[in-house]
C-alpha positions in Angstrom: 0.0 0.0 0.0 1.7 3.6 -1.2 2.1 5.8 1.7 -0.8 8.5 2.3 0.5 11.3 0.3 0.9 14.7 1.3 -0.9 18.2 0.3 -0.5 22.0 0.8 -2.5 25.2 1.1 -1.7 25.8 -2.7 -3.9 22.7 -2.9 -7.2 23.1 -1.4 -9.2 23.8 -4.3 -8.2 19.7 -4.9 -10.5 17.8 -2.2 -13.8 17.6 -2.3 -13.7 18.0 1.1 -11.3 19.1 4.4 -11.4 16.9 7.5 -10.4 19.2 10.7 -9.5 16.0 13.1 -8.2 18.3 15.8 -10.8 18.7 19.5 -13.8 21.0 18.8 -11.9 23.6 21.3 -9.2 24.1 18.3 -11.5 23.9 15.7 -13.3 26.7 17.2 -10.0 28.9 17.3 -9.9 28.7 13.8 -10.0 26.4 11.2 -9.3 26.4 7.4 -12.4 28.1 5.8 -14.9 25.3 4.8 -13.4 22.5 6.3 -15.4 20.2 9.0 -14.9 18.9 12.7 -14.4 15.4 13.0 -12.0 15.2 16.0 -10.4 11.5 16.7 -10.1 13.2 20.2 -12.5 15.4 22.0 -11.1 18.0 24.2 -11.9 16.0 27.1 -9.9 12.9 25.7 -7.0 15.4 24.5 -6.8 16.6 28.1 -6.5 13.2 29.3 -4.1 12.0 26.8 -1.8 14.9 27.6 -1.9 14.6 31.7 -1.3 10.7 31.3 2.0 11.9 29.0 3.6 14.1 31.3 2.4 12.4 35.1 3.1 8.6 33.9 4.4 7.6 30.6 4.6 8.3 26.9 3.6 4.7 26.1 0.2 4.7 28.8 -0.7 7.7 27.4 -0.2 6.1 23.7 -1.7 3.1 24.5 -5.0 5.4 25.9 -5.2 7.4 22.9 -4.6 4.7 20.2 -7.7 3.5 21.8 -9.7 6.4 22.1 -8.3 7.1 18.5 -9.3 3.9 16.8 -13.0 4.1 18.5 -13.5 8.0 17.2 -12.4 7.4 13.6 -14.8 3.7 13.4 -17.8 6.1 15.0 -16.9 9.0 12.3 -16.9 5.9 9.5 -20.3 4.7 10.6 -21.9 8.1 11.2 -20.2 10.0 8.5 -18.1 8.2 6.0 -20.2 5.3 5.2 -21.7 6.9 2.5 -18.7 8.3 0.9 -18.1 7.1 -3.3 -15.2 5.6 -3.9 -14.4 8.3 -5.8 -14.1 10.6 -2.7 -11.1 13.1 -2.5 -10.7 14.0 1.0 -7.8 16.1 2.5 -7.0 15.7 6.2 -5.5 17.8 8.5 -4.4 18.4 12.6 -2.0 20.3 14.6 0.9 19.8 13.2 0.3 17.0 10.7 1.3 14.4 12.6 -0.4 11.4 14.6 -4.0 12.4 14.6 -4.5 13.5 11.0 -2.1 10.4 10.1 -4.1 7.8 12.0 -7.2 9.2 9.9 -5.5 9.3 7.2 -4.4 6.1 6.2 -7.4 3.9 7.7 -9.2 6.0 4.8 -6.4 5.3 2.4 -6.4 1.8 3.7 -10.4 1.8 2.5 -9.7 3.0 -1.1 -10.5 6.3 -0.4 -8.2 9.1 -2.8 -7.2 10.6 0.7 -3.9 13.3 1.1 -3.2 14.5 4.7 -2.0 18.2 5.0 1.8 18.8 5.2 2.6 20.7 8.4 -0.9 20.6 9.6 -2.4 24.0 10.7 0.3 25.7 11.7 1.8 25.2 8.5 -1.5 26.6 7.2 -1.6 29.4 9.6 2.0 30.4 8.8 1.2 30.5 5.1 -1.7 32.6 6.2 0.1 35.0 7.9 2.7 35.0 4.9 0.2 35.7 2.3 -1.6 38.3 4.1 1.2 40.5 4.0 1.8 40.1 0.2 -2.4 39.7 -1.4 -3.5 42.5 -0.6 -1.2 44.4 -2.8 -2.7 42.6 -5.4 -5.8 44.7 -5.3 -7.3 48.7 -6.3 -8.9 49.0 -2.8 -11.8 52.0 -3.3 -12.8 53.0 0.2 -16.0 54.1 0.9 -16.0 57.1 3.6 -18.8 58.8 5.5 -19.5 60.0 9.1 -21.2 57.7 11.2 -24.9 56.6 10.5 -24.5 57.3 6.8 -25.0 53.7 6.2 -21.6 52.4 4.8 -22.0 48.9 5.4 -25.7 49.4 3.6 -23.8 50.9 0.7 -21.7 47.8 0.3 -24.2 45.6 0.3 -25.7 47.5 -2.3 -22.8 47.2 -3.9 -22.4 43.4 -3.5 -26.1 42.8 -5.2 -24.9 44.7 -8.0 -22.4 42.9 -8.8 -18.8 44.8 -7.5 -16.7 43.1 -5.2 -16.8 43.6 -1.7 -14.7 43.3 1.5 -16.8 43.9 4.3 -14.6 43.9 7.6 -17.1 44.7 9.7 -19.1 41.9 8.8 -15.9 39.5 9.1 -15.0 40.9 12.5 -19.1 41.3 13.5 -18.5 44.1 15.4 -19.7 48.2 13.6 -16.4 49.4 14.6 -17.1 51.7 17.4 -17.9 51.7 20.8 -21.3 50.8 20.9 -20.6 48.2 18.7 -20.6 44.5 19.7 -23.6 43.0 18.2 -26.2 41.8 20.3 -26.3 37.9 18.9 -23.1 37.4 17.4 -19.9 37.5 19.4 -16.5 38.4 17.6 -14.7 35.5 16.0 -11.1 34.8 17.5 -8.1 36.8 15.6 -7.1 33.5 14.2 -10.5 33.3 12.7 -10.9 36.6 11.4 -7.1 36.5 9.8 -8.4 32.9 7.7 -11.7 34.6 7.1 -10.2 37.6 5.6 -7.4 35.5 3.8 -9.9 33.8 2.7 -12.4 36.6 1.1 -8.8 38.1 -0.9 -8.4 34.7 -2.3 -11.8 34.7 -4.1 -11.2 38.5 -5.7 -10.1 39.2 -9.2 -7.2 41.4 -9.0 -8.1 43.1 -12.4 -11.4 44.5 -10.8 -11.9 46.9 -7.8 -12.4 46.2 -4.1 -14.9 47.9 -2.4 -14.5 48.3 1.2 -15.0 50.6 4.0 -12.6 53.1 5.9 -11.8 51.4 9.6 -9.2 52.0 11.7 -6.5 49.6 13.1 -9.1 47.7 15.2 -12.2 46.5 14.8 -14.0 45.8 18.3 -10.8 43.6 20.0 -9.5 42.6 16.6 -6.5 44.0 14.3 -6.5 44.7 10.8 -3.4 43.4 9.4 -1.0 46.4 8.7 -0.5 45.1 4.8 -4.1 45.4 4.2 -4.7 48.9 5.9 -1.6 50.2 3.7 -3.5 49.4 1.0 -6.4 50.3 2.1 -4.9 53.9 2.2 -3.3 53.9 -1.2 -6.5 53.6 -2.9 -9.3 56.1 -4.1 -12.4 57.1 -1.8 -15.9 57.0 -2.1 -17.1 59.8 -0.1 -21.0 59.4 0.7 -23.4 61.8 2.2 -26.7 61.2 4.1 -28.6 64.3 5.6 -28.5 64.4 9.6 -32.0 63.7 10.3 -31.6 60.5 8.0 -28.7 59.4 9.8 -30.5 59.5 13.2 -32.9 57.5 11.8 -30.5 54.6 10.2 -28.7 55.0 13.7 -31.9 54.1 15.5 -32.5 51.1 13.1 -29.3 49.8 13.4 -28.4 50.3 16.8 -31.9 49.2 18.1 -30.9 46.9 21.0 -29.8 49.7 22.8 -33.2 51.3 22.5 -34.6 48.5 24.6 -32.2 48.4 26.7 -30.8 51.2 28.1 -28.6 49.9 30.8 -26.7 48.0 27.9 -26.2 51.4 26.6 -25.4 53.3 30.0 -22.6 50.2 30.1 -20.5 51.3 26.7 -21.3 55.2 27.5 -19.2 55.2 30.7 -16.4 53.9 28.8 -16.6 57.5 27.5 -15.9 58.9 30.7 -12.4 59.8 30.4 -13.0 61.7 27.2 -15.7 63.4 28.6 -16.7 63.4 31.9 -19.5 62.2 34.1 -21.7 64.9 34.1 -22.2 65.1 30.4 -22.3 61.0 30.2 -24.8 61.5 32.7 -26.8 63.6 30.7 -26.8 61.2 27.7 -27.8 58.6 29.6 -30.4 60.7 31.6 -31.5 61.2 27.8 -31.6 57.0 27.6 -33.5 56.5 30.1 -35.9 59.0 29.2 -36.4 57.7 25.6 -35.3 60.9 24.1 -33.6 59.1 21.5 -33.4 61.6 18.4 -31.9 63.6 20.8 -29.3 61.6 22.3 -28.5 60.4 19.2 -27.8 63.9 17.3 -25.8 65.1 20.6 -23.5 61.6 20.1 -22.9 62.9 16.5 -21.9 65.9 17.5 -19.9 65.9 20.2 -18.0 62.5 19.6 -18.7 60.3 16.4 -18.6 63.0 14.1 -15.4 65.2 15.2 -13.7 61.9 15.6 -14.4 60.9 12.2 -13.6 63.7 10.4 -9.9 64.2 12.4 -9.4 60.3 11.4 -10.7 60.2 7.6 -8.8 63.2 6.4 -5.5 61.9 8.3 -6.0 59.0 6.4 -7.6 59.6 3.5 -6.1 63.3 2.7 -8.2 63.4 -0.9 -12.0 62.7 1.2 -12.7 66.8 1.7 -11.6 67.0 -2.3 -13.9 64.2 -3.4 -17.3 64.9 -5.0 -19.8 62.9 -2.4 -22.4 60.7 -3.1 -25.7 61.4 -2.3 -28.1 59.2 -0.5 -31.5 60.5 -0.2 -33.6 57.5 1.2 -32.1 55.1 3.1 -34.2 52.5 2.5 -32.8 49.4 0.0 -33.9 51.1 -2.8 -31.6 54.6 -1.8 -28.6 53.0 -1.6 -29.5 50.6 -4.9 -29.4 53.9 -6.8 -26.3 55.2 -4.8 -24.5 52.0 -5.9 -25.4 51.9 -9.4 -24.2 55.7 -9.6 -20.6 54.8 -7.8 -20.4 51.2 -10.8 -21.3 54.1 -13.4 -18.7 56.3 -12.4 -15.8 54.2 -11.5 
């Protein structure tokens, strides 16, 4: 029987599918994007496995795991594999490429299945990862779309997205809005792991010969970092200044941000994070505003006083061209307003 041969990232696109055999806690760390969870240990049995190595022997804590092994990999057969074609190209992968994704491996090879087992394991994925974030994103004509908060950026790229542009949409990757109000309610943020394959993942699928759409951000999004490389570029490209009336923004601020409004002690939470910039009597006051339900109000006086000043100090250090650039006008901010922005910015570009 030939020895299971071994694949590399360049080689994904091969397998019909990618076998993550590492416990559901790494898996949940991050993973290569697409690939499944079929640990031959569980992060109970890993535990285990490890305490027997170092407190009595390497060959106990072999002899415990070939077991607990052998029983995980029959059970994934049974449950998963069974009814697999013959035909079946799967690529397997663990830590470091070694015993776990090995023992997989070759029991499928041993079956007839067209199996390859991943060179290095994840860390030789994550370090090619890493590698490739530095150099892909010079690849690409990054147009950034700028705007003061509540001007519904992450509307516009979605808008965008329908109509067929390409589209990077961090914020969505990191699931966070990118300020301090905003964690989302039902999703928390992925690890930085995660976000660096998801993102290495979303540059992989552009075509360098066409524009990337994708908004201004800073260097962290909620607790996560935007590689360096990526921001560079960011920087380099062209802006797409848009421009929503005040009133309107309120509004989309309201709509967005509408977990706060039933919940005001959520709220009063992120505004105190505020205090050093501003004080407590005038946190006070916005929350006093909160708790009254004045919310066109508190909103407008956040605009004023923090989101917008910040914004504007931030864009045109970045972005020196946004003052110069003619803006785009939304009028409605319903699906149909920012349909019509889009289509203007594709005309244009």
């Amino acid at each position: 029987m030939k020895p299971v041969p071994l694949a590399n990232v360049a080689q994904l696109a091969e397998f019909d599918e990618i076998i993550d055999v590492r416990s559901p806690g790494e898996f949940a760390q991050d993973h290569i994007p697409g690939a499944l969870n079929f640990p031959v240990l569980d992060d109970a049995e890993r535990e285990r496995v490890g305490t027997m190595y170092k407190q009595i022997s390497a060959f106990e804590a072999k002899k415990l795991g070939a077991a607990l092994v052998s029983y995980n990999i029959a059970r994934h057969l049974k449950e998963h594999f069974a009814d697999k074609p013959r035909t079946w190209k799967p690529l397997i992968y663990c830590w470091r490429g070694g015993n776990r994704s090995g023992s997989m491996a070759h029991v499928l090879k041993q079956i007839g299945f067209d199996t390859a087992q991943m060179n290095g394991g994840y860390k030789a994925y994550r370090r090619s990862v890493m590698d490739e974030l530095e150099s892909l994103p010079g690849r690409f004509n990054f147009r950034v779309v700028c705007g003061p908060t509540g001007s519904g950026k992450s509307r516009l790229l979605q808008a965008l997205l329908k109509s067929g542009a390409q589209v990077l949409d961090l914020e969505e990757l990191a699931a966070h809005r990118g300020s301090v109000l905003g964690n989302l309610p039902d999703a928390p943020q992925p690890p930085q792991k995660m976000f660096d394959s998801q993102l290495w993942w979303a540059l992989k699928q552009f075509e360098p010969s066409l524009p990337v759409y994708v908004e201004a951000e800073s260097k962290k999004i909620g607790l996560l970092r935007v590689p360096d490389a990526v921001l560079t570029r960011m920087r380099e490209g062209s802006c797409v200044r848009i421009e929503v009336a005040t009133p309107l923004r309120v509004t989309l601020l309201k709509e967005e941000y509408a977990h706060f409004l039933t919940n005001p002690a959520a709220l009063a939470e992120k505004l105190d994070c505020l205090v050093g910039l501003y004080g407590h009597e005038l946190i006070a006051s916005w929350n006093a505003l909160a708790t009254q339900g004045l919310w066109d109000e508190l909103v407008l006086a956040l605009l004023e006083k923090h989101y917008d000043p910040a914004y504007g100090k931030s864009t045109l250090k970045n972005y020196p061209n946004y003052a110069d650039t003619t803006p785009v006008v939304v009028e409605n901010i319903n699906p149909v307003g920012f349909s019509n922005a889009a289509r203007h910015i594709l005309e244009q570009a």
